[in-house]
N, C-alpha and C positions, 0 to 999 in steps of 0.2 A: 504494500500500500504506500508505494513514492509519495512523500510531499513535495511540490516543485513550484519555482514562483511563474506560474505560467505565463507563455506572452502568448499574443493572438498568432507568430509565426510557428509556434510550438505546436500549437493547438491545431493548424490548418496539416501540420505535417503527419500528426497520427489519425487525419481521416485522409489523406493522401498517400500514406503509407500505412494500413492499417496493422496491428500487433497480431502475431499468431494467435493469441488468446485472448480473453475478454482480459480490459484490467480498469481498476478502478487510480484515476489520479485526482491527489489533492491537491488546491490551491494553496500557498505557504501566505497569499497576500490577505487571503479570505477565510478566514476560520467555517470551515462547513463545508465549504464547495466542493462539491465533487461531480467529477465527469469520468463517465462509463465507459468505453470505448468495446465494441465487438469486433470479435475476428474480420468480418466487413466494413470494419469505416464507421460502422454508425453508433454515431455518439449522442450519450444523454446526461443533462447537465442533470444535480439535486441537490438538497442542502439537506445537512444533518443534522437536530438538535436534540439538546434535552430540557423538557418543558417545564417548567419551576412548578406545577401544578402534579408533577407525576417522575415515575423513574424512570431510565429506561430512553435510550437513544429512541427518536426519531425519524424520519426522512419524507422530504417531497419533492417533488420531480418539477424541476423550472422549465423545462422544454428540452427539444432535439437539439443535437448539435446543428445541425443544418440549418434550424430556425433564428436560433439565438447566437450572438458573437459572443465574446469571454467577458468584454465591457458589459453586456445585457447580461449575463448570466452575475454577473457579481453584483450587478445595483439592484436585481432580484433575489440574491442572497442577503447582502445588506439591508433589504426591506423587510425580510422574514426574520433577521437578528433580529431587529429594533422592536417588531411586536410580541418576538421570545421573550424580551427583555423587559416587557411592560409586562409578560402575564400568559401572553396567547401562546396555542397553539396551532401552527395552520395547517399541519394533517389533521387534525380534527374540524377545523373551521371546514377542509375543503370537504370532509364527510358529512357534516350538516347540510352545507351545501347540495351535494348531489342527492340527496336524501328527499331535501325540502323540494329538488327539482322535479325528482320521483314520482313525489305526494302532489306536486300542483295538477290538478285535472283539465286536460289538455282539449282543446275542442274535438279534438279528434275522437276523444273518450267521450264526453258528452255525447258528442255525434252517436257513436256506438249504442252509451246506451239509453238515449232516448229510442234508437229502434228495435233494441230488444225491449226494452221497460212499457215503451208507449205505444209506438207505430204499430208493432205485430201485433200487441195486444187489443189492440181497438179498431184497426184497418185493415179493411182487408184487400184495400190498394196499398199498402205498408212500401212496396216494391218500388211505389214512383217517389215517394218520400227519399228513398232509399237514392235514387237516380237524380233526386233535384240537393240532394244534398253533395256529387262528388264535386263540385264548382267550388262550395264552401269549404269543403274540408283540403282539398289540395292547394288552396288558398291559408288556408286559419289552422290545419292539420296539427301544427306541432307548439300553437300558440297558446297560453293559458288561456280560458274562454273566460275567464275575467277580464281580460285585455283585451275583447273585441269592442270597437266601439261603434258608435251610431255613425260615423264618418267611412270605417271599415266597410259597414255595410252597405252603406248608400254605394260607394266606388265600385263595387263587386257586382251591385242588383244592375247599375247603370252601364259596365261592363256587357252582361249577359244581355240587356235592353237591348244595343247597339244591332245584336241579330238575331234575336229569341225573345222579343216583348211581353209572349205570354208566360214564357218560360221565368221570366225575370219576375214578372208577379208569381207562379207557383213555388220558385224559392223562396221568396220572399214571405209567401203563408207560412213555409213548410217552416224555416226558420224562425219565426214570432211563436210557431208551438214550442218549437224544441228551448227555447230561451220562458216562455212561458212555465213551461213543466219542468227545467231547472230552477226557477224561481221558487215553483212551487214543493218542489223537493229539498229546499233551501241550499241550493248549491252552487247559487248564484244572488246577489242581491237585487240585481235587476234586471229589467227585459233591457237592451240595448236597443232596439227598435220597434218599442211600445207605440204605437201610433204613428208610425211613419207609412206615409201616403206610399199607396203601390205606384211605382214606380213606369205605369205604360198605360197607358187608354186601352181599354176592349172593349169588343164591337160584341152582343150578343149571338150566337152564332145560328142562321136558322136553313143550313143549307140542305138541301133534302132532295134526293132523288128524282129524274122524272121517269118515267114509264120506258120511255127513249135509252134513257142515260143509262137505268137497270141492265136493259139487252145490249146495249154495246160492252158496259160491263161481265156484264154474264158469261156472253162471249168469247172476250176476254181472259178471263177465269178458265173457261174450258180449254182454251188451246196455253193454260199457264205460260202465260208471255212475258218472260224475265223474274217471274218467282216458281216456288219451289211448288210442288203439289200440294204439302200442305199446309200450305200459306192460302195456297189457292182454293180451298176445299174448306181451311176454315174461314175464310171471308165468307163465302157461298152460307155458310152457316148460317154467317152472321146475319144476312140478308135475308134468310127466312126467318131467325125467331127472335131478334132484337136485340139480343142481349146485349152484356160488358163487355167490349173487347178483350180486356182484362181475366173476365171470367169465360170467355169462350178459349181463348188461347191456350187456359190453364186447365181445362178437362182433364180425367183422367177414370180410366176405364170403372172404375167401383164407382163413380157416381152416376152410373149409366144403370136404367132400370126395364125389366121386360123388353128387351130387344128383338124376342122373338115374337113378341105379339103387339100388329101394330095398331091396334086399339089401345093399349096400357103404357107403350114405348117412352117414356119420361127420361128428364135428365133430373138429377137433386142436387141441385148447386148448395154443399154444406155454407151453413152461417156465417163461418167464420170467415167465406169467401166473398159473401155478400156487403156491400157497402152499407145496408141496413141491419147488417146481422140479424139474420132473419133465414132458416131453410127458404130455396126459394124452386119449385117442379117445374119444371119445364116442361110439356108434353110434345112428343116429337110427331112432327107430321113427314107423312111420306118422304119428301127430299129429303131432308133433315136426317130422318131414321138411314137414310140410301149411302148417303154422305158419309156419315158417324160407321156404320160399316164397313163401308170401305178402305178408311184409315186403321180402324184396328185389326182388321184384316192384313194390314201393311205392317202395322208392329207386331205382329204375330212374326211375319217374315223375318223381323228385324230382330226378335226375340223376347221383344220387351211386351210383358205384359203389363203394364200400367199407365203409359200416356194414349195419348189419341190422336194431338197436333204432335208432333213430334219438331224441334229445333233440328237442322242441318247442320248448326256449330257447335254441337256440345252431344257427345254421345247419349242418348237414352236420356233427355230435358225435352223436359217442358218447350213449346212453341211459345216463344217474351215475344210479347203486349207491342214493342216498338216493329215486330219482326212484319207485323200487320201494316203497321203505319208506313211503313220502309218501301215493303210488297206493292201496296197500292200505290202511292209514289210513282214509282218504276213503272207499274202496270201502265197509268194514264197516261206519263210521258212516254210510252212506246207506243200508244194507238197511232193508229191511220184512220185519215176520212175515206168512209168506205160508201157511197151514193149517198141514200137518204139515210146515212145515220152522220153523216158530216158535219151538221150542227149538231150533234148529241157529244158527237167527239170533242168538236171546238168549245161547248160550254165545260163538258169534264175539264178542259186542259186550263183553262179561262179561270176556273175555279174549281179547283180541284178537291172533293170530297173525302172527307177523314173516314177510318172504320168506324168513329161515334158517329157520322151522320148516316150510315147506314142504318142505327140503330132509331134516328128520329126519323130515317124514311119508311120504318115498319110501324112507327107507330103513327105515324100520320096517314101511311096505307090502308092502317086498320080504321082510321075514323072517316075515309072515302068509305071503306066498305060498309059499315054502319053499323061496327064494331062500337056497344056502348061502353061510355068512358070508363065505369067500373073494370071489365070486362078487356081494355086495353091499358090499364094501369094495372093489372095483375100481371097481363102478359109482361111487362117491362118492370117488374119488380119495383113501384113505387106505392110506398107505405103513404097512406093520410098522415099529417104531421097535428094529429092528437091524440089524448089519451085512451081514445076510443080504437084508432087505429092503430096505434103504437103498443098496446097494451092487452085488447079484449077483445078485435077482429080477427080470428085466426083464421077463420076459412079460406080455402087455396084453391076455390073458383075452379078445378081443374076440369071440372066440364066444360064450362064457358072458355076456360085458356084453348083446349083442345080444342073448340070449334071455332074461335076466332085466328092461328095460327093454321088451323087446314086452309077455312077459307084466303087468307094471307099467301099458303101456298099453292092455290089453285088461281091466286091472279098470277103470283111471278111465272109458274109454269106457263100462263097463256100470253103473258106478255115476253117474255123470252124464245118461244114459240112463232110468235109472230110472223108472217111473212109479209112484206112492203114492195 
C-alpha cells in the first residue's frame, strides 16, 4: 500500500501503462485518498475515514479515474474531511440518500398502480387508460409524481394536441383520475391539474353509415383488402350486432353460448367487460352465428382453443381494439370508385368512418326499422341512468334483442345483396 505525493503526470502514466495487478495508491499530500488502479487502466478515486460517531474505517468512492483529475479528486477528499471533522458521515449520508431515492414514489409507480388498484378494477376499457397513459409516463417515468406540475402538464396535453386533439383530451381525463385517486389515497397532496380546461375543441360525432356506404364496405371486407381475415370478419361482426369494438375484439370462445342451435345462439359479454358492469346477451342472428364459426373453426387449426378474433402479432392474443381502427383505415384508403358506388367511395374516403360509428349505424338502422327504443337500447347495452335502471330492471329483453338484430340482419343481407 505505497504512499506517494502524487502528481497528475504520475497518475496519467498508471492508466497509460496499467500494473499487472490491481493496486491501491495513497496520496502523501491528502490524508485518505486513494486510487485503485486494475490490471486494465481503470482507475477509481475514494476516501477513507473514521467517523467520530463510530469505529471502524470507512470508504467512499469520488468517481472514475477517467472522470475526475487528481486536483478534483483531492478538493472532493478535502470536502469529505471537513464534514468528518464536524461530525458527519458520508457513506452513511450517501445511504440515506439512495434509500430516500428508493422510497420517493415515482410517476411511473403511481402510473402502475392506479391501473392495477383503479382502472382494472372499475373499467372494463382499463386497456385505453392503459395506452393514453404511455405519453405521460415516458415523459414523467422516473420523476417523483410530487414534482409534476400544472405547467408539466399543460406542455405535454398541448404537445399531443398538435396531432391527436382528441387524444390530448382523453389523456388529459385519464390523468385528472389517476392524480384524483392519489389524492385520494393520500399519496399525493394535490391534483396538479384540478380544473384545467381540456385542452382541444370536439365536435360531437354523428357519423353513421349509408345503405351505399354499408355495400361498398361489405364488399370490401369480403375480398379482405389490406387486412387480415380477422380483422375483416370481426368488423362484419361489428356491423350486425352493434356492439364495443372493444368488446367484440376481445371474445373469447366460453362466452359463446348454444352454437348449435340457432334459435338460443347468444354471446354473454361477462360484467367485468362491460362499460356498465352489467352481464350483457347478445343473441346471434344468422350472419353473426356464420361468422363466429368460422373463426373458431380457424383457431381450432391454429390450436388454440380460447380466442375467436385472433391478433397476427402476438401468438395465441386476443384481436387489440386499435387493430380494428388500423384495419379500416387501410380498408377505405384502398377502395376504388367502382360505377355507381363512386360516391359511396368518395364520401367513405371524405370522411372516413370509425369501428364506433358502425356501432351508431346499427343503432340508428334499428330505429328506420321501427325497432322500439326500449328494444334498441338493450341491443346496445345502454342502462337508464337511474335507480330504477341501474338497480331493479334486470330483464334482458332477449326476445325483443333477438328479433330486432335478425330483423337488422335481414336488411344488411339485402342491402349488400343488392344489384344497381
Amino acid at each position: 500500500m505505497p504512499v506517494v505525493n502524487l502528481t497528475a503526470t504520475y497518475v496519467a502514466g498508471l492508466a497509460s501503462k496499467p500494473p499487472g495487478d490491481r493496486v491501491e495508491i495513497w496520496d502523501a499530500k491528502t490524508p485518505g485518498l486513494c486510487l485503485r488502479v486494475g490490471p486494465t487502466g481503470i482507475g477509481t478515486w475514494s476516501f477513507r475515514y473514521r467517523p467520530k460517531a463510530g469505529s471502524g474505517y470507512q470508504r467512499v468512492t469520488l468517481g472514475r479515474l477517467a472522470d475526475l483529475t487528481l486536483a478534483d479528486a483531492r478538493e472532493r477528499a478535502a470536502r469529505h474531511r471537513v464534514s468528518v471533522s464536524d461530525g458527519g458521515d458520508p457513506q452513511r449520508e450517501l445511504r440515506a440518500r439512495k434509500s430516500a431515492a428508493e422510497s420517493v414514489l415515482t410517476f411511473d409507480a403511481l402510473a402502475e398502480r392506479y391501473l392495477e388498484e383503479h382502472a382494472k378494477v372499475s373499467k372494463a376499457s382499463w386497456q385505453n387508460d392503459l395506452g393514453y397513459l404511455r405519453r405521460p409516463r415516458a415523459a414523467w417515468g422516473k420523476r417523483a409524481a410530487a414534482s409534476i406540475t400544472r405547467r408539466d402538464a399543460i406542455n405535454l396535453l398541448d404537445a399531443i394536441k398538435k396531432t391527436a386533439p382528441v387524444s390530448a383530451n382523453r389523456t388529459q381525463t385519464v390523468l385528472v383520475t389517476l392524480f384524483n385517486s392519489a389524492v385520494e389515497d393520500a399519496l399525493l397532496e394535490l391534483n396538479p391539474i384540478a380544473g384545467l380546461k381540456k385542452r382541444a375543441k370536439e365536435v360531437a360525432k354523428d357519423r353513421v353509415l349509408t345503405d351505399r356506404e354499408l355495400r361498398v364496405l361489405w364488399t370490401a371486407l369480403d375480398r379482405t383488402a389490406g387486412v387480415t381475415l380477422d380483422v375483416a370478419e370481426a368488423l362484419k361482426f361489428l356491423l350486425l350486432t352493434g356492439q364495443r369494438p372493444g368488446e367484440v375484439a376481445g371474445i373469447v370462445q366460453v362466452e359463446l353460448q348454444d352454437l348449435d342451435d340457432p334459435a338460443k345462439a347468444c354471446w354473454q359479454v361477462p360484467a367485468e367487460r362491460m362499460k356498465a358492469r352489467r352481464l350483457h346477451v347478445v343473441p346471434l342472428p344468422c350472419s353473426a352465428l356464420k361468422i363466429l364459426l368460422a373463426a373458431i373453426e380457424r383457431r381450432q387449426l391454429d390450436g388454440d382453443g380460447k380466442r375467436v378474433f385472433a391478433s397476427r402479432f402476438v401468438s395465441r392474443d386476443n384481436l387489440a381494439r386499435h387493430s380494428l381502427s388500423q384495419g379500416l383505415k387501410r380498408l377505405i384508403a384502398g377502395l376504388e370508385p367502382d360505377g355507381s358506388d363512386a360516391e359511396a367511395v368518395a364520401s367513405l374516403q371524405e370522411k372516413p368512418p370509425t369501428p364506433h360509428d358502425f356501432r351508431r349505424t346499427v343503432g340508428t338502422g334499428l330505429a328506420r326499422l321501427k325497432i322500439p327504443r326500449e328494444d334498441r337500447k338493450a341491443v346496445l347495452a345502454h342502462v337508464e341512468d337511474d335507480v330504477h335502471g341501474r338497480h331493479y330492471d334486470r330483464y334482458e329483453r332477449l326476445v325483443e334483442k333477438r328479433a330486432a338484430l335478425e330483423a337488422w340482419d335481414r336488411h344488411v343481407t339485402s342491402v349488400v345483396g343488392e344489384q344497381t
